[in-house]
C-alpha positions in Angstrom: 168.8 139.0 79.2 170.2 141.6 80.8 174.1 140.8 82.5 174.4 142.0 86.2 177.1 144.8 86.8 178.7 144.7 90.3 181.2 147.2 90.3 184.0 145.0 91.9 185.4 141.6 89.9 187.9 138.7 90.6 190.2 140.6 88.0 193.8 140.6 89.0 193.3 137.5 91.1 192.5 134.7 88.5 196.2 133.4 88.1 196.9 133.8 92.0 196.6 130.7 94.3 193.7 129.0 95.8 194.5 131.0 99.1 195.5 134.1 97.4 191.8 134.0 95.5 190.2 133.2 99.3 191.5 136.0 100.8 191.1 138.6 98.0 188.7 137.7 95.2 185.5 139.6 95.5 186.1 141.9 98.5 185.2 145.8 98.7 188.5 147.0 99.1 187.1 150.5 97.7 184.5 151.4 99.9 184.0 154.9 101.2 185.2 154.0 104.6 188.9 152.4 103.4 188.1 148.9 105.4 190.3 146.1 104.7 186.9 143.6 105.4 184.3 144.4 103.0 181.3 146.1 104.8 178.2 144.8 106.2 175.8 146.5 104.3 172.9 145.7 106.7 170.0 147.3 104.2 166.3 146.4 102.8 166.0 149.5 100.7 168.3 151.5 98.5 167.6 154.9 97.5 168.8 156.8 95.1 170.3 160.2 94.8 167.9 161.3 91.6 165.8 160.3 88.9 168.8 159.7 87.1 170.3 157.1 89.4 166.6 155.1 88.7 167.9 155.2 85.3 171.2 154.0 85.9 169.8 150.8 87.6 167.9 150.5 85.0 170.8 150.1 82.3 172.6 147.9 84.5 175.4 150.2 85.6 177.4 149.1 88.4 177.3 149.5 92.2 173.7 150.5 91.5 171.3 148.7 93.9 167.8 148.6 94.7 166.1 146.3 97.2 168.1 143.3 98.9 165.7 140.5 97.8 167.4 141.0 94.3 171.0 141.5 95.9 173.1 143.3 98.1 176.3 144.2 98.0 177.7 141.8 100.9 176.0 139.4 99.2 177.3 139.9 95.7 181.6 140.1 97.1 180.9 136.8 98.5 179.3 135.3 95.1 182.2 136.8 93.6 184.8 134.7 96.0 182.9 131.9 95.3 183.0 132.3 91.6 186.8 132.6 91.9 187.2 129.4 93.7 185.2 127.0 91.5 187.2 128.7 88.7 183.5 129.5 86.7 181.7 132.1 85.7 179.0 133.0 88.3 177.6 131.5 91.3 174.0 132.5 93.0 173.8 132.3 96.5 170.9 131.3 98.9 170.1 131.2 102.8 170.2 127.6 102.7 171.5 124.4 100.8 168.2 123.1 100.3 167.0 126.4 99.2 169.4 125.8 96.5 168.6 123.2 95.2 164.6 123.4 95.0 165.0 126.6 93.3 167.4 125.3 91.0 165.6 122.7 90.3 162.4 124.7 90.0 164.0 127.2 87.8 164.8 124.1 85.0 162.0 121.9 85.4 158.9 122.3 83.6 155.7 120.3 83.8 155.7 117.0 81.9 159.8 117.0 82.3 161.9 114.3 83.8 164.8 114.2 86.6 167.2 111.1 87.5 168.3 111.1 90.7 170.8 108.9 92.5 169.7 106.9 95.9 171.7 108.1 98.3 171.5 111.4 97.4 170.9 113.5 100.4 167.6 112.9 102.7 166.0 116.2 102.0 166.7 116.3 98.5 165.6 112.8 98.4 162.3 113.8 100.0 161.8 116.8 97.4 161.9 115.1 94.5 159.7 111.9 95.8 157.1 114.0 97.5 156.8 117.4 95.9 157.6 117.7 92.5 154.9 114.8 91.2 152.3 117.6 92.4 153.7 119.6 89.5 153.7 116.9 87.2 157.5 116.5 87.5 158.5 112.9 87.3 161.2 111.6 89.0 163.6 108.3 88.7 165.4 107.4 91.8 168.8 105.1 90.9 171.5 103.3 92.4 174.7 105.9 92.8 177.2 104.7 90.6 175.0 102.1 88.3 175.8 103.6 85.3 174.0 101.1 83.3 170.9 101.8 85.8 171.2 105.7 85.0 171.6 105.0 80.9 168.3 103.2 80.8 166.3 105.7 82.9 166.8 108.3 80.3 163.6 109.0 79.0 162.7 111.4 75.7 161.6 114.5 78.8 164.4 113.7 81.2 165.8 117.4 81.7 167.8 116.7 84.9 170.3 114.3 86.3 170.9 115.5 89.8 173.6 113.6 91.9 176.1 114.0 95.1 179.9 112.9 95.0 181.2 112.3 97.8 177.9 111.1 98.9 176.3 110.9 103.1 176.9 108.7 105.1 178.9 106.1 103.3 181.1 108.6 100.8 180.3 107.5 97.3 182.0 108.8 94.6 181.1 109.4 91.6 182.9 108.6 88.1 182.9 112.1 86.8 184.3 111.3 83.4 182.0 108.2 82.8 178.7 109.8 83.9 179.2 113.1 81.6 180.2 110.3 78.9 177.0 109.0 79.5 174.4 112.0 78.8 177.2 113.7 76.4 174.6 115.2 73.2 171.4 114.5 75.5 171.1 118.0 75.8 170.5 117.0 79.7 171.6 118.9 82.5 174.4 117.7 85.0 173.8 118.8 88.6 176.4 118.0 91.2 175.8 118.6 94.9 180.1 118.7 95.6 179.1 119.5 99.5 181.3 116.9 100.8 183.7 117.4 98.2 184.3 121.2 98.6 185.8 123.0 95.9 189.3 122.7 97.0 189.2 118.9 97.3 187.3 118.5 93.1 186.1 120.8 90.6 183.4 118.8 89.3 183.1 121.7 86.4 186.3 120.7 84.7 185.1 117.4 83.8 182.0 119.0 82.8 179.3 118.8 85.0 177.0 121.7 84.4 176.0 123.2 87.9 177.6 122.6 91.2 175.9 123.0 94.4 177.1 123.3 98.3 175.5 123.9 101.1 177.7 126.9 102.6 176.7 125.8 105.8 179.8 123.3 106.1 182.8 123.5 104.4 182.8 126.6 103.2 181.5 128.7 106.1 183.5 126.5 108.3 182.3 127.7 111.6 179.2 126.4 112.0 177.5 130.1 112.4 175.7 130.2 109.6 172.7 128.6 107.0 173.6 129.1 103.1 173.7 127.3 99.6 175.1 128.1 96.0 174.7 127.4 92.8 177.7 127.6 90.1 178.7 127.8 86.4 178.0 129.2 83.8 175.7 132.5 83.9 173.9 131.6 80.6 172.4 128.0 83.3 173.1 130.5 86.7 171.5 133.7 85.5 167.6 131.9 85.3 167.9 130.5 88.7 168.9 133.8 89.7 165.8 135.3 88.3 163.7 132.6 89.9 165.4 133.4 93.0 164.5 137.0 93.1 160.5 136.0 92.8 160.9 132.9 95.2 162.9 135.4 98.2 165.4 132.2 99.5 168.1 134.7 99.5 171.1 135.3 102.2 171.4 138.1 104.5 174.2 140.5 104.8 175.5 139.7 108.1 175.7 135.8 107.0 177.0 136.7 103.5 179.6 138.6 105.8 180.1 135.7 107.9 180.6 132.8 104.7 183.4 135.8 103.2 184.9 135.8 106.4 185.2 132.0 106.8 186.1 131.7 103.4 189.4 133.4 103.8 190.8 130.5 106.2 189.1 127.9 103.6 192.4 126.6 102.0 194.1 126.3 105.4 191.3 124.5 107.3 190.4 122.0 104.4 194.6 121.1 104.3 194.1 120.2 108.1 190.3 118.4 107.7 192.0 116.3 105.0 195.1 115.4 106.8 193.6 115.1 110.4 190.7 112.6 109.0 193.1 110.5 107.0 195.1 110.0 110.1 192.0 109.4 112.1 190.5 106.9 109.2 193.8 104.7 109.6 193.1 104.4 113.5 189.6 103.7 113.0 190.1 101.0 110.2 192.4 99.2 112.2 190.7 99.5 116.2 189.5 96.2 117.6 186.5 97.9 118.0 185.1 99.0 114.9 184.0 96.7 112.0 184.0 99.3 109.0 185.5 102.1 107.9 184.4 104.0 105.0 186.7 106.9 104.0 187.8 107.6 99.9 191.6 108.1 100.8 191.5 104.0 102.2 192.6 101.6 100.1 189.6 99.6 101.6 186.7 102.2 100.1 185.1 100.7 97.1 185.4 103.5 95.2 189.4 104.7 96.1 190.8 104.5 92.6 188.1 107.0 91.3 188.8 109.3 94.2 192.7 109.5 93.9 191.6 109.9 90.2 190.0 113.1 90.5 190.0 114.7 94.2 192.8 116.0 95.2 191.8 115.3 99.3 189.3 113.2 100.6 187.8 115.8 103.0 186.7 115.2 107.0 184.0 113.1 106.9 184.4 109.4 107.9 181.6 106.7 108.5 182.0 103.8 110.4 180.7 100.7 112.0 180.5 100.0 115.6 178.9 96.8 117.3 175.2 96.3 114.9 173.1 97.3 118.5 171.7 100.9 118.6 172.1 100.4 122.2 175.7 100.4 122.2 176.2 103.2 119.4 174.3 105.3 121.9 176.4 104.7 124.6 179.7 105.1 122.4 178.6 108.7 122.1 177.5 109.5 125.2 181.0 108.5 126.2 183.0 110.8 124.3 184.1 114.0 126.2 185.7 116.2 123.4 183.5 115.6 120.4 180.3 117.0 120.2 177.1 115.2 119.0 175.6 116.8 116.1 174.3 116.4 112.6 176.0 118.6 110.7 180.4 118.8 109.6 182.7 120.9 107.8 183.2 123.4 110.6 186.5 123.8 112.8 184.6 121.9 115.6 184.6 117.8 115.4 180.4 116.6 115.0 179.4 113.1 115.9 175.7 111.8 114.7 174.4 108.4 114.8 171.9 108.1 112.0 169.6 105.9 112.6 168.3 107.7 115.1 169.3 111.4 114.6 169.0 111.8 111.0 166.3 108.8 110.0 164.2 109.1 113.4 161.1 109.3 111.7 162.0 106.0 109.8 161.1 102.6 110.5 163.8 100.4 111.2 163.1 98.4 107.7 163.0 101.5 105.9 166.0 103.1 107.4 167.7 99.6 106.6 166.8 99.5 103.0 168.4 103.3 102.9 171.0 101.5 103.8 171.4 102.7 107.6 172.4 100.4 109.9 172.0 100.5 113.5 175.9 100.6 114.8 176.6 102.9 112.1 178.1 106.1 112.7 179.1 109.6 110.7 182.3 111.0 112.2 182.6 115.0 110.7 186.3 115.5 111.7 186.9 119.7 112.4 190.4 121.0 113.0 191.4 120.2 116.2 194.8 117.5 116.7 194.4 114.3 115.3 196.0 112.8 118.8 192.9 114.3 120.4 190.3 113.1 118.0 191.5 109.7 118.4 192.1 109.7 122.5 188.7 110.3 122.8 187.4 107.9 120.5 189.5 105.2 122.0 187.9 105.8 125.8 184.6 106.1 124.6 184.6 102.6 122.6 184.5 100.1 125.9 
């Protein structure tokens, strides 16, 4: 299989710091116009010059391009920055997180195969692999996150796939890298991560040897709630397939938002320092307010998986999850009472999001279904952005009568 030529690399930045490799890795810094920001290049079609520039596409040779469903040049600086700060080999990117993960998951599942997926794994994905891929004879085992003993015995002779999330939504599971890749270690199964919550500043779920990571670029990485994206990274030998199946599928990211994730990306190091530091301070209030029954945050002593976290994370990220009085009614009210925070179901931009749910994200639930998910009624998903800590908390405190 052929090996994609660029023209521009991550060379010269691989020993730098995380920050150094945000700002620099992957940009266009040679481009006929001498712009310090890598271009836009806001193009379908590419043409060439001569016959002899079809040839050179042909043969792989680089800064060759030909029609922006199989790349683009924006596109391909961001992958690159990407690449960089996983620390892999390649990463594909998408124009959304779930458009990710169904062509990943496409592009290494046959029919007759097998996938293991944990239970709180997010609702989408959840939904994907229950209702969609039995219609191409894809079967699918849904676990209990972190029953290691329950994801053992669902191996089966055609399981291909074990697809999890760590931290996970809403309550922040995390996973025991080291004992799950223990676990399928000579399987010849594949080990996909969604590291969303995690973000690859906070844990490098490669390094202990999980074979993809996935992010939805929308959050974290973007960081300014602007855009839709998703990747995939690794190794190109697993990357380079999904690529392909990409570029016959057409789930692929437009210049001016592959502009917009490189642009966010370069403050990634310095937001993620303040989304770790602010929530921590915010998760302490929280956990000991009058007011609220539960607090679920990684960096508490008080989350049931805390040891595995300050194992391998090196911050718990700004999500926290929390318990309010058990009466939808009340929640409701909490968050119609806050002034500052916004009320929204999505996080990891510089802007605070608030969501209840129960009845934002599990509407179209029963309230025994939602339950068994796990989703209580006076539960709430606090996605903390960058503003000060003393402000995230005033509010909170007025709004919870």
């Amino acid at each position: 299989m052929k090996e994609e030529k660029r023209g521009f690399s991550s060379k010269g930045f691989s020993d730098k710091g995380f920050s150094t490799r945000a700002v620099h890795s992957g940009e266009i810094r040679n481009n006929q116009f001498g712009s310090i920001t890598t271009p836009i290049v806001q193009c379908s079609t590419f043409i060439f010059k001569n016959t002899e520039e079809i040839e050179k596409l042909a043969e792989g040779v680089a800064g060759r391009y030909e029609y922006s469903r199989y790349g683009h040049p924006t596109q391909f600086a961001a992958e690159e920055k990407l690449a960089a700060l996983e620390e892999t080999e390649d990463a594909v990117l998408f124009s959304s997180g779930m458009s990710a993960i169904t062509t990943t998951l496409f592009s290494l599942l046959n029919s007759g195969d097998h996938i293991i997926i944990t239970d709180d794994a997010y609702k989408r994905t959840l939904d994907f692999c229950k209702k969609y891929l039995f219609r191409f004879n894809i079967d699918c085992t849904i676990v209990k996150m972190c029953d290691y003993e329950a994801i053992e015995n669902a191996i089966r002779p055609n399981t291909k796939v074990f697809f999890s999330e760590s931290p996970t939504n809403p309550y922040l599971n995390i996973m025991d890298l080291d004992r799950l890749v223990g676990i399928f270690k000579g399987k010849d199964i594949l080990i996909i991560s969604d590291s969303t919550f995690a973000t690859p500043f906070n844990q490098k779920p490669l390094e202990f040897g999980i074979d993809l990571v996935i992010h939805s670029a929308t959050k974290y990485l973007g960081g300014h709630n602007d855009l839709l994206s998703g990747v995939v990274l690794g190794k190109k030998e697993l990357t380079q397939p999904i690529r392909d199946y990409l570029k016959v599928t057409g789930g692929v990211i437009d210049p001016h938002c592959s502009y917009l994730l490189l642009r966010g990306l370069k403050t990634f190091e310095l937001r993620m320092l303040r989304h770790n530091e602010t929530a921590m301070t915010v998760a302490k209030h929280l956990e000991n307010h009058p007011k609220i029954k539960r607090v679920y945050y990684p960096g508490l002593p008080s989350h049931p998986h805390y040891d595995v976290a300050q194992r391998q994370m090196k911050g718990f990220g700004g999500v926290i999850t929390f318990e309010v009085e058990e009466n939808i009614s009340y929640a409701l009210e909490f968050l119609s009472r806050l002034k500052m925070l916004s009320i929204g179901p999505s996080l990891g931009g510089v802007e605070s999001l608030i969501t209840h749910p129960a009845t934002i994200s599990y509407y179209d639930y029963t309230r025994e279904a939602r339950l068994e998910q796990g989703i209580k009624d006076g539960l709430v998903r606090l996605a903390v952005g960058i503003e000060n800590a003393e402000d995230i908390i005033a509010d909170i405190d007025q709004a919870l009568l």
